[in-house]
N, C-alpha and C positions, 0 to 999 in steps of 0.2 A: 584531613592531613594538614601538620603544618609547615604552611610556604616559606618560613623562615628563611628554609635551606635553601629553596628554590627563587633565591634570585634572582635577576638579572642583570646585575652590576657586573658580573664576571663576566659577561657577551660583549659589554660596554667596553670592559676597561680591556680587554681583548682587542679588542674592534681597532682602538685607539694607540694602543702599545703596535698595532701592527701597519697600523697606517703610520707611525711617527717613525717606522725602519725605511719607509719606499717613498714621504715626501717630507713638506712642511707645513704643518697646520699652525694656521694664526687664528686666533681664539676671534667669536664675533659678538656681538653686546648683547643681542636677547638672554643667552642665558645667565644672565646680571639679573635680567626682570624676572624669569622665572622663580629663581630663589630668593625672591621678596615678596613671592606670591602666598597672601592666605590661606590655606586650602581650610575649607569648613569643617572636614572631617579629622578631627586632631591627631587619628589614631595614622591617616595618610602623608604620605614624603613625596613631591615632585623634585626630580632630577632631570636638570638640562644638562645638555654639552649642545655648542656649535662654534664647526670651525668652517673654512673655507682653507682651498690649497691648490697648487698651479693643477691644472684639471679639473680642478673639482669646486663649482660652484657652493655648494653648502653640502658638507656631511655634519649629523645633529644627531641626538639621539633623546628621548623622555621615556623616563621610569618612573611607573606611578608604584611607589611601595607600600602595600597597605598589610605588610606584617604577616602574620598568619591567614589572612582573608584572601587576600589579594594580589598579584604580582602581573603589571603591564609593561612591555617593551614597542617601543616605536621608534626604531632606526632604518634613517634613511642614508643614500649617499649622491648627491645629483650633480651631474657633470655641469661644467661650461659648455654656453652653445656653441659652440665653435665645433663641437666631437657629438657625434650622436652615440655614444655610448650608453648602454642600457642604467637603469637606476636601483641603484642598490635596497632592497626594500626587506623588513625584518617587521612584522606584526606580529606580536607575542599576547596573549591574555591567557590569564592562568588564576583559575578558582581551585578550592579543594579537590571538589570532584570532575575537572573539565581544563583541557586544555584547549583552546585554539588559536592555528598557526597560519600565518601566513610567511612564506621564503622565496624571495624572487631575485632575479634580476630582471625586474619589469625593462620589456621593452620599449624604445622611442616612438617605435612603428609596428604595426598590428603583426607576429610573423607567421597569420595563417594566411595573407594574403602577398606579406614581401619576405618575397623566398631570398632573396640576397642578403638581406637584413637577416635573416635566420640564420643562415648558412658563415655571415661573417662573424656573428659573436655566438650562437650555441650549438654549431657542430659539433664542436670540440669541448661542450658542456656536458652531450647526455651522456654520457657514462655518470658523471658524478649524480646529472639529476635522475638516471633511473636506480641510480643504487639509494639514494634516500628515498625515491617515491614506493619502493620495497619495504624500507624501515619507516615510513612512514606515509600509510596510504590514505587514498584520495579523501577528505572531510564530506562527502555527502553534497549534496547539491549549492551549485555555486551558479548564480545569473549568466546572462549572454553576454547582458553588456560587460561585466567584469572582464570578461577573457579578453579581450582587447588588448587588455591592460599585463596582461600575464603572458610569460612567456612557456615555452615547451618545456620547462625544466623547473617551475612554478610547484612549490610545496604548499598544498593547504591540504590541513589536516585535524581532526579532532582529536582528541584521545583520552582517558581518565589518566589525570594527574597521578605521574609517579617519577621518582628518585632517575629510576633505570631510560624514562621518556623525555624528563630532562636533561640528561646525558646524552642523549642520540639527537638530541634537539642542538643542543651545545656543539655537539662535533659536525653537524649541519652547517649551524652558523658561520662556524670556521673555514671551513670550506668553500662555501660560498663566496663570505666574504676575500677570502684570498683568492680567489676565483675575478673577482671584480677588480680587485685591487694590481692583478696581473693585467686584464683588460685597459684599466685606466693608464697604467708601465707602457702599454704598449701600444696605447692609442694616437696616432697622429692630426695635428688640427688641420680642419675643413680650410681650405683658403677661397670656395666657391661664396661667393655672397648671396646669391641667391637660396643657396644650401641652407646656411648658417641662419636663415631668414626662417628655415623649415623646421628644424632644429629646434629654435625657437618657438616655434609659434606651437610644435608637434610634447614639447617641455610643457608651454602654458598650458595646451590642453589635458593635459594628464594631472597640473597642479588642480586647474580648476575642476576636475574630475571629482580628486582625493578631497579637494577641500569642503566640497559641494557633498558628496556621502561618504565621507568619512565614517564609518563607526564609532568610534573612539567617541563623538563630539559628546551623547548626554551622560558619558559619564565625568568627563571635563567639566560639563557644566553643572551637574551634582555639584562635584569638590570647588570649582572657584568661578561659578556662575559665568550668566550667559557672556556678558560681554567679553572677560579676561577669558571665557573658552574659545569664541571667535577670536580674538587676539593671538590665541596660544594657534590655531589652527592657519589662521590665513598669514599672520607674521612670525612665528618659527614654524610649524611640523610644514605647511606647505608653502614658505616663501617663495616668494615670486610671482606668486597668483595676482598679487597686483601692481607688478611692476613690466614684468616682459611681455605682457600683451593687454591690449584693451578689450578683448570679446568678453563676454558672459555667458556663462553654463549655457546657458538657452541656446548663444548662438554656434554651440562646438554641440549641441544636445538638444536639439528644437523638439522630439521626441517626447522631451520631458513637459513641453509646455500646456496648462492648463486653460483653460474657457475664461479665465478670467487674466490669464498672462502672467500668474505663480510658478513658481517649477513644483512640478509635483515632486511629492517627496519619498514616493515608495524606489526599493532599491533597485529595481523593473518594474519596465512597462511594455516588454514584450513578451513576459510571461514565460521564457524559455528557463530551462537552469539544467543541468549539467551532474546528476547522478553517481558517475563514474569518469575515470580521466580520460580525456578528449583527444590526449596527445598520443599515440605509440609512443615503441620507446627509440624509434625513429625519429622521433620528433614531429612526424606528420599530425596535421589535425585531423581528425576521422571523427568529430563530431557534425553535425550542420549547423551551417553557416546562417546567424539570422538575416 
């Protein structure tokens, strides 16, 4: 099949046209660097945006366009700590014969454990997230420790690439996004310092989460090698990994540490993963707990 059609510059410039109705985005320099970037593969196009806007620490988005081959999306949207508001998260990869999706609004804090945290930003989500998790069912087995990271109303999903699946992916997108975007409208700041301290530190661990196994990274590092892939990964997709806190993977993920004080690199290490969705459409977790 070819990806031509199938895009995702329209999710982008979607994304951006709606967020520019409800604040003010002031453009930030990385994506300057990105499109002075090499890529090796001649037939590929990297596309940055990142802005920053009052709530919203960095919204970015990277499109890796590889023509009829290929089509990647990685948009984020990450509050200021002051608000513990969930993070707007859009993982797209899309081959001929295969799509895989990830759609969240990743939570700050785990909500199989903080029922108030669940209760304040996805009560009023599962409807929307049981009527995509229908149109688009669960991707087959997904780790323990990922779920952490995901919330009740979390789309991952596999599917053979088509016209009609990019369409219901698209109106996903939408949705969500102004979903988040309503969230952020209507979020008021933390004025506990302590809080805002949790906030913080509950942010850095979820960057150095993403930035530590990321997916995305060897094919980044195909197209514009190791080091510009580290670069693209720790200073735009998950800025702030090394500015809002000083710990390391190890010390938010001791779990992962090897005999010789490496992190190990597999995507678990407790062997658990997840079949079928874990959430009703309650939103309760009804999987177990590792």
């Amino acid at each position: 099949m070819d990806l031509s059609s199938l895009s995702y510059h329209k999710f982008v410039n979607f994304a951006m046209e709606e967020a520019r109705l409800c604040t003010t985005l002031t453009p930030l320099p990385y994506q300057e660097k990105v499109r002075t970037m090499k890529v090796k593969d001649d037939k590929t196009v990297l596309h940055a945006l990142s802005y920053q806007a009052p709530k919203i620490r960095l919204l970015r988005s990277l499109t890796i366009d590889g023509g009829s081959a290929m089509q990647v999306l990685d948009f984020a949207g990450i509050p200021e700590p002051m608000f513990d508001m969930p993070i707007f998260c859009a993982n797209f990869f899309t081959i001929p014969s295969l799509s895989i999706i990830v759609l969240d609004l990743n939570p700050l804090y785990d909500t199989r454990t903080q029922q108030y945290y669940k209760e304040k930003y996805y009560l009023k989500l599962l409807p929307l997230g049981q009527k995509y998790a229908e149109l688009l069912p669960w991707g087959d087995k997904i780790t323990s420790e990922s779920l952490s990271f995901f919330s009740p109303i979390v789309i991952w999903t596999k599917f053979a690439t088509s016209q009609t699946k990019h369409d219901v992916l698209f109106s996903a997108f939408r949705d969500y996004f102004k979903a988040w975007l309503e969230l952020v409208d209507q979020a008021l700041p933390e004025t506990n310092s302590l809080q805002i301290l949790r906030n913080k530190e509950a942010q850095h661990r979820y960057l150095t989460w993403r930035a530590e196994k990321d997916p995305g990274h060897p094919l980044l590092k195909k197209l514009v090698g190791e080091d510009l892939a580290r670069d693209l990964v720790r200073n735009f997709l998950f800025e702030g990994v090394d500015s809002l806190g000083t710990k390391a993977f190890l010390d938010y993920f001791p779990e992962y540490r090897r005999e010789d004080g490496s992190v190990n690199q597999k995507r678990s290490v407790i062997g658990k993963s997840y079949e079928t969705r874990p959430w009703n459409s309650k939103g309760e977790f009804i999987g177990e707990m590792s």
